[in-house]
N, CA, C, O and CB atoms as a CASP TS submission, in Angstrom:
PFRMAT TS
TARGET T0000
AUTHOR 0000-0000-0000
METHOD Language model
MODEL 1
PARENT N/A
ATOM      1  N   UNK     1      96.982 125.434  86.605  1.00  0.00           N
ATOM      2  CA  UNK     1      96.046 126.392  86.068  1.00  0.00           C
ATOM      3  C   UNK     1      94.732 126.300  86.839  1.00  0.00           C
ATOM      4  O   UNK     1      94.494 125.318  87.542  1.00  0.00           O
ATOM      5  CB  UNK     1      95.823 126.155  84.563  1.00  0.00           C
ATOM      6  N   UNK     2      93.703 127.522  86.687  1.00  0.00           N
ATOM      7  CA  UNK     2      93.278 127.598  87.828  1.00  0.00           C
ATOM      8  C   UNK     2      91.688 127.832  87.052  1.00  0.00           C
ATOM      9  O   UNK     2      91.845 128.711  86.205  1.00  0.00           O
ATOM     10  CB  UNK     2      94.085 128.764  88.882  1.00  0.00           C
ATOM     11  N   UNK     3      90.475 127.426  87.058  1.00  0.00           N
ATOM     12  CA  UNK     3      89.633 128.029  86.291  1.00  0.00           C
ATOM     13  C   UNK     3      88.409 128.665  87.416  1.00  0.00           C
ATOM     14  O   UNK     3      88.416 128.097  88.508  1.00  0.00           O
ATOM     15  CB  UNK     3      89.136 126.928  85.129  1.00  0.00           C
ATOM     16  N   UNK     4      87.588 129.551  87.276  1.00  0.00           N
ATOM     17  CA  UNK     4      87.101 130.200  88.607  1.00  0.00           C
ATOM     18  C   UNK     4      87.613 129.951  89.807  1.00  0.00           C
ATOM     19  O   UNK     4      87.005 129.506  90.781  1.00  0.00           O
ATOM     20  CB  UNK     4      85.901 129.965  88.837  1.00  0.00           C
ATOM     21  N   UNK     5      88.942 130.293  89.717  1.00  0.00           N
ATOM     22  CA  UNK     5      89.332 129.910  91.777  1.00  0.00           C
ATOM     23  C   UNK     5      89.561 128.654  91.843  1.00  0.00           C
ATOM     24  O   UNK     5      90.338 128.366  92.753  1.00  0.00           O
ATOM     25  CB  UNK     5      87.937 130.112  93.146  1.00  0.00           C
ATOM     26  N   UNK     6      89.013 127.388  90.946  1.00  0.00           N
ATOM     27  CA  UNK     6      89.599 126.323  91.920  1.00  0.00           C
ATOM     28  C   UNK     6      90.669 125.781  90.833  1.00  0.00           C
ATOM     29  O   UNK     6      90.836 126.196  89.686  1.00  0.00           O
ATOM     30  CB  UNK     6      88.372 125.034  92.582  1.00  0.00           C
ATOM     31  N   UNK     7      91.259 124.873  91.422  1.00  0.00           N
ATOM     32  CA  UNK     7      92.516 124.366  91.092  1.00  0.00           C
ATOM     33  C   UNK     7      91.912 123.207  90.036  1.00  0.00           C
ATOM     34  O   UNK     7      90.903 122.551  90.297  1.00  0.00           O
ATOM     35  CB  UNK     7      93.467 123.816  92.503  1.00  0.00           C
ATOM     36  N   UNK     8      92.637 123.072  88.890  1.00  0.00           N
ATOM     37  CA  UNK     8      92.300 122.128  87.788  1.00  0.00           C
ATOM     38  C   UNK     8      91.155 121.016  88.586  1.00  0.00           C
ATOM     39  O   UNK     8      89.933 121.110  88.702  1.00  0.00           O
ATOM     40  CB  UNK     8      93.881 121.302  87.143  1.00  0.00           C
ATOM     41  N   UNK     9      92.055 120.020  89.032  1.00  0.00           N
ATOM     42  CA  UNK     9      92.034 119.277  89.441  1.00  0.00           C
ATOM     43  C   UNK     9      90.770 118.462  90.532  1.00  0.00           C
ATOM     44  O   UNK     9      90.438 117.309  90.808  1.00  0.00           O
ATOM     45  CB  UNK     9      92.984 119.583  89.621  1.00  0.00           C
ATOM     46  N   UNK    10      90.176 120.496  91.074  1.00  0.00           N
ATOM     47  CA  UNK    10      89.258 120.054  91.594  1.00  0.00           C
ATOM     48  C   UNK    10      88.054 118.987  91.193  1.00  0.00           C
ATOM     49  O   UNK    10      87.937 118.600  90.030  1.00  0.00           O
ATOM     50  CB  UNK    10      88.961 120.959  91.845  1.00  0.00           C
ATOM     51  N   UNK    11      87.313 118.616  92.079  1.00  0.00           N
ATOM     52  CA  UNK    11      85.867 117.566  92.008  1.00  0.00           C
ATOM     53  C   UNK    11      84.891 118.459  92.386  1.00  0.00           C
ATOM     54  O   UNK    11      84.885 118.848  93.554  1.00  0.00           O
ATOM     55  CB  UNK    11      85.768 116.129  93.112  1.00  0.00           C
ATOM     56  N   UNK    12      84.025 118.872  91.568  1.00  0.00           N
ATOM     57  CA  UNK    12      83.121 119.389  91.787  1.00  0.00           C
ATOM     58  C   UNK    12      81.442 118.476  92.028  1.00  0.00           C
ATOM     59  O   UNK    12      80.917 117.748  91.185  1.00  0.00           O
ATOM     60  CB  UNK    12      83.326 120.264  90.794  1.00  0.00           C
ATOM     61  N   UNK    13      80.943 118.775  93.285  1.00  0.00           N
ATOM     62  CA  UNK    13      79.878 117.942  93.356  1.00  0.00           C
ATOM     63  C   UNK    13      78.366 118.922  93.378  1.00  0.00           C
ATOM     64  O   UNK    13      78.358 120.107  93.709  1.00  0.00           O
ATOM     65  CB  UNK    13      80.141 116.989  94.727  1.00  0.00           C
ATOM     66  N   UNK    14      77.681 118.488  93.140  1.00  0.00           N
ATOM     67  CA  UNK    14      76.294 119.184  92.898  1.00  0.00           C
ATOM     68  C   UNK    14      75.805 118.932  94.323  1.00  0.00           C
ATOM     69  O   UNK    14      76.553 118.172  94.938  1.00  0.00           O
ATOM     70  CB  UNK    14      75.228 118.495  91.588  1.00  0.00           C
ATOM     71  N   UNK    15      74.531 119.459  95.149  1.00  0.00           N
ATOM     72  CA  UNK    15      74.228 119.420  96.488  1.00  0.00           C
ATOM     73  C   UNK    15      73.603 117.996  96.058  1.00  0.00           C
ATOM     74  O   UNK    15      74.245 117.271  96.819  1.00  0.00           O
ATOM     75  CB  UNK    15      73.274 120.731  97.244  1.00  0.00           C
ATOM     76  N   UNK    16      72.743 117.106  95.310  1.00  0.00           N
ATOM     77  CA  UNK    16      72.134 116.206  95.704  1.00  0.00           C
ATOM     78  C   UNK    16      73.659 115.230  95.120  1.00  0.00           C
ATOM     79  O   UNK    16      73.484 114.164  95.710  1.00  0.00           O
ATOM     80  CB  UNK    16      70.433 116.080  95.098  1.00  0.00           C
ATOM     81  N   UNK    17      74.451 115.139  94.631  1.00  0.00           N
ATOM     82  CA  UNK    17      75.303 114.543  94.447  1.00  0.00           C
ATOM     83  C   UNK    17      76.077 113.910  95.311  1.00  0.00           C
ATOM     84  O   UNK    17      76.393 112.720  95.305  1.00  0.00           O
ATOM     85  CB  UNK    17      75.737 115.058  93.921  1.00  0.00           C
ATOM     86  N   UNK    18      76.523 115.169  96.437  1.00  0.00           N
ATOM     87  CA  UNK    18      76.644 115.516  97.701  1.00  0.00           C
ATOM     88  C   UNK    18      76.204 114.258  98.905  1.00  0.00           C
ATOM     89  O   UNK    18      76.803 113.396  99.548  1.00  0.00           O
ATOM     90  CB  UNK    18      75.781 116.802  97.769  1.00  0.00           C
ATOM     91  N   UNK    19      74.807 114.742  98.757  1.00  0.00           N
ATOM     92  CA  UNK    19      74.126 113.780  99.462  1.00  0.00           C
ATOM     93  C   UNK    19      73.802 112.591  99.250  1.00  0.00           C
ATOM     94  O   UNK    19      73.710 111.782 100.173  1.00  0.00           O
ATOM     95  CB  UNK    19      73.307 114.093  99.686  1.00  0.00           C
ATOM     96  N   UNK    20      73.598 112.316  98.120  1.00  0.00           N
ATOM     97  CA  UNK    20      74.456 110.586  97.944  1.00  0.00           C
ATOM     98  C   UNK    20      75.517 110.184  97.954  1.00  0.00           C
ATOM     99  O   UNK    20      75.556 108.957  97.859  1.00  0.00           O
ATOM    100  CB  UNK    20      74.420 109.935  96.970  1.00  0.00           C
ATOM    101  N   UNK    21      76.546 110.716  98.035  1.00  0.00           N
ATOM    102  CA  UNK    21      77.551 110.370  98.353  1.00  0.00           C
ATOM    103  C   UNK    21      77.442 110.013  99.838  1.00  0.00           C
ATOM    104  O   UNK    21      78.014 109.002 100.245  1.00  0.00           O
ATOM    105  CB  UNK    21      78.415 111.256  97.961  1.00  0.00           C
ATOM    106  N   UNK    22      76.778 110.748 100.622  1.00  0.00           N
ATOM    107  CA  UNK    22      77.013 110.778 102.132  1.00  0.00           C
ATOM    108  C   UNK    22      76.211 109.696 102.421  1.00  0.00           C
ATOM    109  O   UNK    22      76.756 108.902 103.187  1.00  0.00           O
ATOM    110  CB  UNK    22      76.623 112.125 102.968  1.00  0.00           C
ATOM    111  N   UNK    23      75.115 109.399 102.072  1.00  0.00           N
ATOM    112  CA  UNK    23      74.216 108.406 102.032  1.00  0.00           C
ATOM    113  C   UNK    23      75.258 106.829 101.857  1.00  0.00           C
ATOM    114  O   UNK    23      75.517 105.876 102.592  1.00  0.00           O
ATOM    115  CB  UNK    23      73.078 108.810 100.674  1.00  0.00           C
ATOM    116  N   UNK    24      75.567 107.193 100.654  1.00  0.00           N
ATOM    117  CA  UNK    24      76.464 106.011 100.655  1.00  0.00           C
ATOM    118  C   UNK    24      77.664 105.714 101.255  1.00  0.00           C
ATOM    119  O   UNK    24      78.219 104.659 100.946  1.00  0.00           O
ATOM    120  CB  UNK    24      76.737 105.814  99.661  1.00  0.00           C
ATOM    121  N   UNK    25      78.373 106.764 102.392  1.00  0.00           N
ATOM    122  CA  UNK    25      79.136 106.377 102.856  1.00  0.00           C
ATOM    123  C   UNK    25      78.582 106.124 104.112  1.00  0.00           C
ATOM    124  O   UNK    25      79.384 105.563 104.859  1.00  0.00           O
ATOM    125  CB  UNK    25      80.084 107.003 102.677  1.00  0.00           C
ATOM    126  N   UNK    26      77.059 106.430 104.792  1.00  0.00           N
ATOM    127  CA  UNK    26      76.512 106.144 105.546  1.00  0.00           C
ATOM    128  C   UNK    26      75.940 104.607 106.060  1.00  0.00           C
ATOM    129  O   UNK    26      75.687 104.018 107.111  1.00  0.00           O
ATOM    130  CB  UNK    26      75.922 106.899 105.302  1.00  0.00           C
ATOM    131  N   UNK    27      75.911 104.318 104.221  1.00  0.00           N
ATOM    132  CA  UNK    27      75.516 103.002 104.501  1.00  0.00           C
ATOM    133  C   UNK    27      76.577 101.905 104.182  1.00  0.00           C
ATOM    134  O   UNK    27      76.217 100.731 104.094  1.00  0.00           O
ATOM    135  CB  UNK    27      74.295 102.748 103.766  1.00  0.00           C
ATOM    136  N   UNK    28      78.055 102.315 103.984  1.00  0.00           N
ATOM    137  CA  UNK    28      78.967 101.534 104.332  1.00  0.00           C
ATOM    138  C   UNK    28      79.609 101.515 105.699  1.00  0.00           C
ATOM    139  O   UNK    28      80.404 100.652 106.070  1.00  0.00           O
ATOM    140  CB  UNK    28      79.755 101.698 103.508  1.00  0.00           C
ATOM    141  N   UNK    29      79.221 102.471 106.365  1.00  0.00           N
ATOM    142  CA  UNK    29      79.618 102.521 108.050  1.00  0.00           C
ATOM    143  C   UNK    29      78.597 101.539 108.579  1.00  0.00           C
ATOM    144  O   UNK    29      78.920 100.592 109.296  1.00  0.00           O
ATOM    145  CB  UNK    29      79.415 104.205 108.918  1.00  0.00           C
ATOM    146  N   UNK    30      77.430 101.778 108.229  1.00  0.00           N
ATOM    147  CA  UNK    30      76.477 100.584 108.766  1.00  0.00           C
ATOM    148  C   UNK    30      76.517  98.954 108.602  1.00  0.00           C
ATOM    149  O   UNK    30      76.154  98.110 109.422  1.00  0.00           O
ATOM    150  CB  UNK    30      75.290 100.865 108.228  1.00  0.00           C
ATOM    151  N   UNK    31      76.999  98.793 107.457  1.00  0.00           N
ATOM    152  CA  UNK    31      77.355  97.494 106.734  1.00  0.00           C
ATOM    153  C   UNK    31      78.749  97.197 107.600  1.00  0.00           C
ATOM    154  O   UNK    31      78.798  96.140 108.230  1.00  0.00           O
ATOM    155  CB  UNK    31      77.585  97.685 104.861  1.00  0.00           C
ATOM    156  N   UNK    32      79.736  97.992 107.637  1.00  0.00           N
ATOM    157  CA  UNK    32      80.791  97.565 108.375  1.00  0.00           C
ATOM    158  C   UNK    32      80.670  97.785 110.236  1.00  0.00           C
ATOM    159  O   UNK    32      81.550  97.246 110.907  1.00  0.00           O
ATOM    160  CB  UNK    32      82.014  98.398 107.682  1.00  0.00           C
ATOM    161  N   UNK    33      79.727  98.464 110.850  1.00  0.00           N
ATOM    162  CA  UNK    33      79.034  98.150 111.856  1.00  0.00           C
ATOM    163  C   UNK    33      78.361  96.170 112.638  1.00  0.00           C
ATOM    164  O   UNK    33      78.357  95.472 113.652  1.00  0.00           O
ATOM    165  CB  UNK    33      77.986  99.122 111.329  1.00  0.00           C
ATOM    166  N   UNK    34      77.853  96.220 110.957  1.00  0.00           N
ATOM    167  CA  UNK    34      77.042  95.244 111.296  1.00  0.00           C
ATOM    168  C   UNK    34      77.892  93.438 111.356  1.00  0.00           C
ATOM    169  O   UNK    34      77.585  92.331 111.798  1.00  0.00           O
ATOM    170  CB  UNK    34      75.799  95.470 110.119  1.00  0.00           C
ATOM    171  N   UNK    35      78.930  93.988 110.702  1.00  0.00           N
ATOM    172  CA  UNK    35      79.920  93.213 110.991  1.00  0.00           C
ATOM    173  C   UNK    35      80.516  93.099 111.866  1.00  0.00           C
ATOM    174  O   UNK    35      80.250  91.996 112.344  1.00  0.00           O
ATOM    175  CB  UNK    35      80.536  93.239 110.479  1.00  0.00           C
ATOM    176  N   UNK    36      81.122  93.520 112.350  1.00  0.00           N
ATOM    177  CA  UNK    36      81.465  93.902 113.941  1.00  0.00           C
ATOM    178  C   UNK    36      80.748  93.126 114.839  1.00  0.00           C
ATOM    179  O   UNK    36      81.214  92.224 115.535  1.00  0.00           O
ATOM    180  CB  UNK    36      81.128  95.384 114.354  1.00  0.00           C
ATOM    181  N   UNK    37      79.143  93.658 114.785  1.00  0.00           N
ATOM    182  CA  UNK    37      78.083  93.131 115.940  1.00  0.00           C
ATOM    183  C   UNK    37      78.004  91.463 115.666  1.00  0.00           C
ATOM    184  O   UNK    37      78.324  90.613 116.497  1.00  0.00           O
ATOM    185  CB  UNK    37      76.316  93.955 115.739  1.00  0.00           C
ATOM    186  N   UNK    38      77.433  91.163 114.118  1.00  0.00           N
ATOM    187  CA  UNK    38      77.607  89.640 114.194  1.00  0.00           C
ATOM    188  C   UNK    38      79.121  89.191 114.956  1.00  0.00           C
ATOM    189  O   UNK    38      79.170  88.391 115.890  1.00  0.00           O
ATOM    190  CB  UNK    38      77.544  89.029 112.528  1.00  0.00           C
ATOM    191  N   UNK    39      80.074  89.732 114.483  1.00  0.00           N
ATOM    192  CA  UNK    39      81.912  88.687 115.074  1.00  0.00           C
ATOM    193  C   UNK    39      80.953  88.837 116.658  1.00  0.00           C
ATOM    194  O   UNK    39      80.834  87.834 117.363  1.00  0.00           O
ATOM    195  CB  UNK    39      84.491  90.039 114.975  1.00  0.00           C
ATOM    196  N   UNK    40      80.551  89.691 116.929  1.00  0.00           N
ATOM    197  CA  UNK    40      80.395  89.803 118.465  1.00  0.00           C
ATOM    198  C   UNK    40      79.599  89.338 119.072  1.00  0.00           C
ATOM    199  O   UNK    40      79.828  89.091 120.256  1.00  0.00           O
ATOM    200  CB  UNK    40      80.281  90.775 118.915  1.00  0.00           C
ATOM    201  N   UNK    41      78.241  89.010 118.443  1.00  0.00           N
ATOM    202  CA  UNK    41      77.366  87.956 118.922  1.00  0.00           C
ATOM    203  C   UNK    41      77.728  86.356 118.618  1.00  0.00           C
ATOM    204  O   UNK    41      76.987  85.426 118.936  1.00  0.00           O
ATOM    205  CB  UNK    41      76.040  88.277 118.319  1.00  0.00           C
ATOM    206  N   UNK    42      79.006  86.217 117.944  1.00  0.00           N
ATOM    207  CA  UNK    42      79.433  84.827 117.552  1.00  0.00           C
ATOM    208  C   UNK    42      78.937  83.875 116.293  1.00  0.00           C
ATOM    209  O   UNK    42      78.967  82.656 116.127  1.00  0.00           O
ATOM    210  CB  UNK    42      79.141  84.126 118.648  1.00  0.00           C
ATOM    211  N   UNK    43      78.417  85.093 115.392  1.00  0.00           N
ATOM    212  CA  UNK    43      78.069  84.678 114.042  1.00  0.00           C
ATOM    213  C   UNK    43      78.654  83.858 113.150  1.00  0.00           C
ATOM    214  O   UNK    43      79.692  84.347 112.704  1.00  0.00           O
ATOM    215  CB  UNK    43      77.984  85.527 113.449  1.00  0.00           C
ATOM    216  N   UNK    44      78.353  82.672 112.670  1.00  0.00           N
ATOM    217  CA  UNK    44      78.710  81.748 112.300  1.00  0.00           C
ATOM    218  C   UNK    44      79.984  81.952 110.638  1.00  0.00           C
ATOM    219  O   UNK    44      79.600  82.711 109.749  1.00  0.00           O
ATOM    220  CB  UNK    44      77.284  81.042 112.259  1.00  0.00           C
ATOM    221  N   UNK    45      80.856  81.484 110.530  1.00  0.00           N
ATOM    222  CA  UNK    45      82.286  82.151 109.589  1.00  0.00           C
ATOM    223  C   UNK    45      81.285  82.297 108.527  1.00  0.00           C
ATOM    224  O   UNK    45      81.284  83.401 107.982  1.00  0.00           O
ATOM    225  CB  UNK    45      83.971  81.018 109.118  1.00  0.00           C
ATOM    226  N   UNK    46      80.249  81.250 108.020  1.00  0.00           N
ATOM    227  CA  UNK    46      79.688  81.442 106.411  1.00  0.00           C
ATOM    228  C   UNK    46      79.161  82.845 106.817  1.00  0.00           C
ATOM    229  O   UNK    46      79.849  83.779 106.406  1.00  0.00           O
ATOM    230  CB  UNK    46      78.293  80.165 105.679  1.00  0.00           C
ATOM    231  N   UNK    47      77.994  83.181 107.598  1.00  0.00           N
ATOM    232  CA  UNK    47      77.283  84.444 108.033  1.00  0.00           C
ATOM    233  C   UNK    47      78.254  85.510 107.662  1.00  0.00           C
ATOM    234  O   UNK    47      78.017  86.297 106.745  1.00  0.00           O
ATOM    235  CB  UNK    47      76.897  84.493 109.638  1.00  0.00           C
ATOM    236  N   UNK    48      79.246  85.539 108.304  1.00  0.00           N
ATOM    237  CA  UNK    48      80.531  86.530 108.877  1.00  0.00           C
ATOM    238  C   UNK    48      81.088  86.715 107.094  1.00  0.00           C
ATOM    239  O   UNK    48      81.373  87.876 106.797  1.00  0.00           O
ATOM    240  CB  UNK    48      82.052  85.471 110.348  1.00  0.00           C
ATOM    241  N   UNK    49      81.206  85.904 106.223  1.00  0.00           N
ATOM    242  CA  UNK    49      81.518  85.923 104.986  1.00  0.00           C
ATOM    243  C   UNK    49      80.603  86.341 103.942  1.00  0.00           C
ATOM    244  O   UNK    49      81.039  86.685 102.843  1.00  0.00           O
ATOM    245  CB  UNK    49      81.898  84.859 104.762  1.00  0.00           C
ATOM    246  N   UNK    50      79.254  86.335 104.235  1.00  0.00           N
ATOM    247  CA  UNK    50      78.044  86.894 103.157  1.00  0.00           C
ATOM    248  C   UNK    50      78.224  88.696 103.465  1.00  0.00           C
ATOM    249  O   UNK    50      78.177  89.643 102.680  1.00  0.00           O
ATOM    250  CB  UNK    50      76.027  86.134 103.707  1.00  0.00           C
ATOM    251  N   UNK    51      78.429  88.641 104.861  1.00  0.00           N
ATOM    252  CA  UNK    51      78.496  89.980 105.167  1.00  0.00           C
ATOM    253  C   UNK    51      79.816  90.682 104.618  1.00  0.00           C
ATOM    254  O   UNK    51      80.017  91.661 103.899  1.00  0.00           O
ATOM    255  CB  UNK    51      78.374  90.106 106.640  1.00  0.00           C
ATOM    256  N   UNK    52      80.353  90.070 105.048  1.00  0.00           N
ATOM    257  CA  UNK    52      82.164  91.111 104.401  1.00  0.00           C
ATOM    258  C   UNK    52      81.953  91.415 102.905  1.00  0.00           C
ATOM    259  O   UNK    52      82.275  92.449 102.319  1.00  0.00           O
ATOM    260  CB  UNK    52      84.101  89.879 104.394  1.00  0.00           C
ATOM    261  N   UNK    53      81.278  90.187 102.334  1.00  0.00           N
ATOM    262  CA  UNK    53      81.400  90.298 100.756  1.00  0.00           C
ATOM    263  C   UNK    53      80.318  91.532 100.427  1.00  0.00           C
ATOM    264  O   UNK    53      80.424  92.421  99.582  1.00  0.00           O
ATOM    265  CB  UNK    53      80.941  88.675  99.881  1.00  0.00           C
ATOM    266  N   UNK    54      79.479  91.337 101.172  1.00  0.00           N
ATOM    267  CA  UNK    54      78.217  92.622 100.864  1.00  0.00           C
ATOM    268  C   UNK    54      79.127  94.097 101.280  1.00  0.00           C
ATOM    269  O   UNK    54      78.692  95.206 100.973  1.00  0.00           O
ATOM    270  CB  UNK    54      76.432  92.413 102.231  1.00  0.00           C
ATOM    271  N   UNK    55      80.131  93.948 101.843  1.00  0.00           N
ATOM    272  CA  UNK    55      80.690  95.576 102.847  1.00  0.00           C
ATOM    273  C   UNK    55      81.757  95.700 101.671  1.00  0.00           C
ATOM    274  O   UNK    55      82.183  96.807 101.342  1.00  0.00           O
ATOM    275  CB  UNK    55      81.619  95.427 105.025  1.00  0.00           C
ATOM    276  N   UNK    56      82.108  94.707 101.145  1.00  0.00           N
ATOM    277  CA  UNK    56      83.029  94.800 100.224  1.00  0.00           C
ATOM    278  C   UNK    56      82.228  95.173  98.587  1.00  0.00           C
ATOM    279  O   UNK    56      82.862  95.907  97.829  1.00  0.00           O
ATOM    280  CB  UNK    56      83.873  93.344 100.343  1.00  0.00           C
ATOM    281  N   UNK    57      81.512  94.893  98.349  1.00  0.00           N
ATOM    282  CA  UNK    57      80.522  95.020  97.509  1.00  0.00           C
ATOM    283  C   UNK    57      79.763  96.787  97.174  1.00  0.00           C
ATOM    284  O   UNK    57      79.571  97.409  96.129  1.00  0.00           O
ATOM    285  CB  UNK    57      79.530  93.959  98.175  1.00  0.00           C
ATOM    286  N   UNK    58      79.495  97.116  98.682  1.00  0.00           N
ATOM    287  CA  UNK    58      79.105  98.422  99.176  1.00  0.00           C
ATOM    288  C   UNK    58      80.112  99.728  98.921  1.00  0.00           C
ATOM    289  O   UNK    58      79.977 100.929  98.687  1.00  0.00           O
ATOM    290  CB  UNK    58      78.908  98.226 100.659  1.00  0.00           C
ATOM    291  N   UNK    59      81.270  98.719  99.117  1.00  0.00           N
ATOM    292  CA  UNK    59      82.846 100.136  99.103  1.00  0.00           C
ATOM    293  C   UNK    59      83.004  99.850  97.567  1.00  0.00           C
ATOM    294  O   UNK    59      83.022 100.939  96.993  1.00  0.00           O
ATOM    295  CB  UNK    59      84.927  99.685 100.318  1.00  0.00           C
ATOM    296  N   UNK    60      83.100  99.035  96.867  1.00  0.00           N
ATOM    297  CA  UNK    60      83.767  98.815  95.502  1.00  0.00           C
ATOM    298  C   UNK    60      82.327 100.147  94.761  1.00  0.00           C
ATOM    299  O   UNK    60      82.483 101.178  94.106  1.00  0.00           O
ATOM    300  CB  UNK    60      83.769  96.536  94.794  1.00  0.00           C
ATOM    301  N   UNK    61      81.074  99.475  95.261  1.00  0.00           N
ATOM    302  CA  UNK    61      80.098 100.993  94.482  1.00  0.00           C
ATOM    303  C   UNK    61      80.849 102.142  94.823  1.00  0.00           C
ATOM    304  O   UNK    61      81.498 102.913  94.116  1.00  0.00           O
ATOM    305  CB  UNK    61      78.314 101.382  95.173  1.00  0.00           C
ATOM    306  N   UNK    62      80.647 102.111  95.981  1.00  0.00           N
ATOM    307  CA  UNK    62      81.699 103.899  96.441  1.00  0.00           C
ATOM    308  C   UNK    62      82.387 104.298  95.914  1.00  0.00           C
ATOM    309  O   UNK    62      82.388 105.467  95.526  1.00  0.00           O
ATOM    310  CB  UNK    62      82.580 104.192  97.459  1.00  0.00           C
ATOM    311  N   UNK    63      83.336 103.368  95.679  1.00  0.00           N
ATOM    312  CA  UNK    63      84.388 103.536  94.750  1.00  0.00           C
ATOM    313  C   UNK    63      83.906 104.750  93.231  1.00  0.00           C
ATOM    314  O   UNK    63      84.469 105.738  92.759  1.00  0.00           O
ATOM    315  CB  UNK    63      84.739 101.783  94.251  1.00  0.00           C
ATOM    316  N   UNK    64      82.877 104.164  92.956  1.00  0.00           N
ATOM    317  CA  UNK    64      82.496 105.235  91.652  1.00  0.00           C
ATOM    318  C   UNK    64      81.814 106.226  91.784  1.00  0.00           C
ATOM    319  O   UNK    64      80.653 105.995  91.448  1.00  0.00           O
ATOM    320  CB  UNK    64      81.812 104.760  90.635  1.00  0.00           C
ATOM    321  N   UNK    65      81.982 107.255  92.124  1.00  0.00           N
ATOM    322  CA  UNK    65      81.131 108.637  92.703  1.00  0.00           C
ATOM    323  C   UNK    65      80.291 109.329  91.998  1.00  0.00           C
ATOM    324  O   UNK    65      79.769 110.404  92.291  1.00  0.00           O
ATOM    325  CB  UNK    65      81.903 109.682  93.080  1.00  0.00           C
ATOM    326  N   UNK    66      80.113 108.415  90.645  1.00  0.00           N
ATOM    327  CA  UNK    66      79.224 108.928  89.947  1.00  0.00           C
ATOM    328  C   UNK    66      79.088 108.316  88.758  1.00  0.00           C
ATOM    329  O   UNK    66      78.245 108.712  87.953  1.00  0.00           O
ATOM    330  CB  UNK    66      79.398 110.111  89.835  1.00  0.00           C
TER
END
């Protein structure tokens, strides 16, 4: 069933809704960036582990879109 055109099912987001969302997936690309660069400058495993848990931390918010 279909209510104005979209399909039940749709997710409807508001424009600033929108943009936090993007925000926040902006700043899980950065967080998982920054991981990367520490493995690559030879960042020490505890370092390398505060960080994953924070990128992991960052996606589990994402996880709730609202």
């Amino acid at each position: 069933m279909q209510r104005s055109g979209l399909p039940e099912d749709a997710v409807v987001l508001s424009d600033a809704e929108l943009t936090a969302l993007q925000d926040r997936l902006f700043q899980l690309r950065c967080a998982a960036e920054d991981v990367v660069t520490a493995a690559d400058d030879g960042a020490e495993t505890a370092e390398l582990r505060r960080m994953a848990q924070e990128l992991a931390a960052t996606a589990q918010d994402l996880e709730r879109l609202r």
